[in-house]
Structures are given as C-alpha cells and as structure tokens.
C-alpha positions as CSV (number, residue, x, y, z in Angstrom):
1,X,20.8,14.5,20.2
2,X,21.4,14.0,16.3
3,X,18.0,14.2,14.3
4,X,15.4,13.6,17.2
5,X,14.3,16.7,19.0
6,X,13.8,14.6,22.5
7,X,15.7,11.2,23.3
8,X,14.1,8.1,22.0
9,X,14.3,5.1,24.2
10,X,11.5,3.2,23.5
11,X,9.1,2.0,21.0
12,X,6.4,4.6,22.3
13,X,8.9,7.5,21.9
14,X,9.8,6.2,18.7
15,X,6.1,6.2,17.7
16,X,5.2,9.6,19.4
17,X,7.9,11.3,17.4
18,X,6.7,8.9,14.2
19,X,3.2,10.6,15.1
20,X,4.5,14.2,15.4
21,X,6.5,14.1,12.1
22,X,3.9,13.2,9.9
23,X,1.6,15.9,11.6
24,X,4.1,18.3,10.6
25,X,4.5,16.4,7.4
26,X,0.6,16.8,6.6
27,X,0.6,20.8,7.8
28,X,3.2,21.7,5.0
29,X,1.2,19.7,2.5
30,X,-1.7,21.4,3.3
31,X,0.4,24.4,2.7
32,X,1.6,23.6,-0.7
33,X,-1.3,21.7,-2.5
34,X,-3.5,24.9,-2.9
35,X,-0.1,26.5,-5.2
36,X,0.1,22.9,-6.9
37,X,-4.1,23.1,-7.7
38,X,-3.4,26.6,-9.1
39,X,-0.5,25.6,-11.4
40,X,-2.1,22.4,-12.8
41,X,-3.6,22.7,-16.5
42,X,-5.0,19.5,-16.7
43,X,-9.0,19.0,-14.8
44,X,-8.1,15.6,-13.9
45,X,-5.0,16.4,-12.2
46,X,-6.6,19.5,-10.5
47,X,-9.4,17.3,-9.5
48,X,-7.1,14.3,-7.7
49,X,-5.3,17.3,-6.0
50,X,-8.0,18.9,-4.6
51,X,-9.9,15.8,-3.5
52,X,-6.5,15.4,-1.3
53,X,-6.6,18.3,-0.1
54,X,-9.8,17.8,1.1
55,X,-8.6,14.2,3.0
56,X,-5.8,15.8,4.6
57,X,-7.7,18.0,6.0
58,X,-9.2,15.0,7.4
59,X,-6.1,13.3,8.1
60,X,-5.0,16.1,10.5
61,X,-8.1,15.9,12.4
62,X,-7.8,12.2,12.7
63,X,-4.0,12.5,13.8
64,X,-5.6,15.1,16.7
65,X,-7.6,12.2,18.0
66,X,-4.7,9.7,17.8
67,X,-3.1,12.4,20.2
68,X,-5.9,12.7,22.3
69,X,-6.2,9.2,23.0
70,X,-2.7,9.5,24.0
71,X,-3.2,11.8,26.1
72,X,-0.7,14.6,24.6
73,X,-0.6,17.6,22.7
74,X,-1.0,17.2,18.8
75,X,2.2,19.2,17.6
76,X,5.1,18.3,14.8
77,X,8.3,18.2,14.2
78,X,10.1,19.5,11.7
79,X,10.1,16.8,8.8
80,X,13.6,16.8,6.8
81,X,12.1,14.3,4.3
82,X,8.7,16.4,3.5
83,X,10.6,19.4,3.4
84,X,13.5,18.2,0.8
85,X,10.2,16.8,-1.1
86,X,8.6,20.1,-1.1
87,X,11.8,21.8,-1.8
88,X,12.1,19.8,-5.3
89,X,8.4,19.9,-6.1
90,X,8.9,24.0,-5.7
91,X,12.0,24.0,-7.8
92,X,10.4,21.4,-10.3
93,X,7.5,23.7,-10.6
94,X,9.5,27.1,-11.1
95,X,12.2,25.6,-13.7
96,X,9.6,24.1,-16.0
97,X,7.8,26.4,-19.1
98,X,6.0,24.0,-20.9
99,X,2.6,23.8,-19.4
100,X,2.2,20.1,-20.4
101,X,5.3,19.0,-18.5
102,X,4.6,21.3,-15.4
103,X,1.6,19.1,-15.0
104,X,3.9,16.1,-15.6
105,X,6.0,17.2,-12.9
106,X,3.5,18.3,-10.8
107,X,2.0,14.7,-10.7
108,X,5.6,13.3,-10.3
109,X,6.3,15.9,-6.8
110,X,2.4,14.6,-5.6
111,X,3.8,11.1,-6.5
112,X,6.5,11.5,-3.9
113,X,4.6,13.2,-1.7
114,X,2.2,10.4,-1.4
115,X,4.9,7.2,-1.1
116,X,6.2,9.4,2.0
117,X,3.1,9.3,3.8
118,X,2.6,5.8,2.8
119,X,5.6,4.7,4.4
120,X,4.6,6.6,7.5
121,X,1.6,5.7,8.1
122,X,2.4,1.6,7.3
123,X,5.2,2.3,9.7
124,X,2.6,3.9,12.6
125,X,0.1,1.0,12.0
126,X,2.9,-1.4,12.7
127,X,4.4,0.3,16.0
128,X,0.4,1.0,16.9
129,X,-0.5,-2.9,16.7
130,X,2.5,-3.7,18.4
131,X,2.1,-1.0,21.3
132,X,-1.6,-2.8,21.5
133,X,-3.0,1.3,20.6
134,X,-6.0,-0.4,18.6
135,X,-7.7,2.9,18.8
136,X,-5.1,4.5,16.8
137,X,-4.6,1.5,14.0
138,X,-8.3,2.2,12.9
139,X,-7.8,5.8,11.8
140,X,-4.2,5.3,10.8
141,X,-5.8,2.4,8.7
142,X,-8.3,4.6,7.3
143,X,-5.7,7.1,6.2
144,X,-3.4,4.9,4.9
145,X,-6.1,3.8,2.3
146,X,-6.4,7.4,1.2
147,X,-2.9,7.4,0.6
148,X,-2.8,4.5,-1.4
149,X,-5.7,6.0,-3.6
150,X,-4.8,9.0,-4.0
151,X,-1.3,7.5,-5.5
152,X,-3.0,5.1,-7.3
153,X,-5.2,8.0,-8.4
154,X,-2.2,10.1,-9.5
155,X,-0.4,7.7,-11.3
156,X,-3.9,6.7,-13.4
157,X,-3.9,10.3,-14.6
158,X,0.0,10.2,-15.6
159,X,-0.3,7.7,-17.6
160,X,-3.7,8.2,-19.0
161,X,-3.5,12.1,-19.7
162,X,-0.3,13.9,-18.7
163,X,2.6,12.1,-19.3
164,X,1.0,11.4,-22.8
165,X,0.7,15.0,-23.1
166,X,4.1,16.3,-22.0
167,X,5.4,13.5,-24.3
C-alpha cells in the first residue's frame, strides 16, 4: 500500500487523506508550540507563537466541520513531513546554547512549519474547488490566510529582531 494508509483512487480519496494529514499535522503542532513559547527569549517571537497557537486551535475546529460536511469522522494520519519537521525543530532547539540563536532557530523550525501548512492547505483549496466542495474552500480559505500571516509574521520578527540578535 506504500505511504497511504487506505488505497487512493480518486481525487476525493486523495483529498480525504489530504484532509486527514493536515489534521494530524495541526494536532502535533498544537503539541509542540506550547515547548517552543516556553523556550523563546524574545516577546515578539513569544507573542507570534502564541497568537498561532491560538488559530490552530481554530484551525482544528474548522477542519472538524470540513469533515462534518463530508459526512466522516475527523481523524489523522500520521504525517511523515510534520513529523521530520518537528523532529529537526526538537533537535534544533536541544543543540543550541546561545539564547539569541535558540530564538533564531526557533523562528527558522516555525518558518518550516508554516510553508508546510501553506502548501497543504493551497493544495486542499484546489482539490475542494475542483470537487465543487464550496463549503469547505471558505474555511480552508480562511485558514490558509492565517498561515500566510503568521509566516509573514515570523519572518518580520527574524529580520527585525532575532536574526539581528543571534548575529
């Protein structure tokens, strides 16, 4: 069966497994932001992260309803990507003494975090339009925006403030 837990066939099991993997991917986030928070130094950087945390929380919720409206259980599947990413933000986080470049690397892992769900989500807004699931593309919009800000959020506080520090 290779990486796919159940055989895709079509377009909508491509997009229900799509669906579930970001689920997962957005549970083991949840998971790790709280130690991220806690090891940030910089306010600013503590302050993006724990605005995300908030919207993920959010984003869960809103993948429940995208699974309601199909008419299925909201459940993952384990995510190689997220997990490799969280893997390396963990490892980043323990090898690093200098408090300046922790939150340097911290941002950086967040960073990667962040262009994952993008992908997903632009990826489930194009398989939703084309499956005509316009009561999904709304709330995968709205999601997809967070991302996007909360990148664009992170990278303004690199470059302002911690990369200059860690320099």
């Amino acid at each position: 069966m290779g990486l796919f837990t159940t055989p895709i066939k079509t377009l909508d099991d491509l997009y229900l497994h799509t669906l579930r993997d970001i689920y997962y991917a957005e549970h083991q986030i949840i998971k790790v932001l709280p130690t991220m928070i806690e090891k940030s130094n910089n306010e600013a950087l503590k302050t993006a992260l724990s605005t995300h945390f908030t919207e993920t929380q959010e984003q869960i919720k809103r993948l429940e309803t995208v699974f309601q409206h199909l008419n299925t259980e909201a459940k993952g599947v384990t995510c190689e990507a997220i997990e490799g990413i969280i893997a390396e933000a963990k490892q980043g986080m323990s090898d690093v003494g200098d408090l300046d470049v922790l939150d340097a690397a911290i941002a950086s892992a967040a960073q990667a975090v962040e262009h994952y769900e993008i992908s997903r989500y632009g990826t489930l807004i194009a398989m939703a339009k084309r499956l005509n699931r316009d009561e999904a593309v709304g709330l995968l919009e709205v999601t997809l925006q967070e991302e996007k800000h909360a990148d664009h959020k992170l990278t303004e506080v690199a470059e302002r403030e911690v990369n200059k520090k860690a320099a």
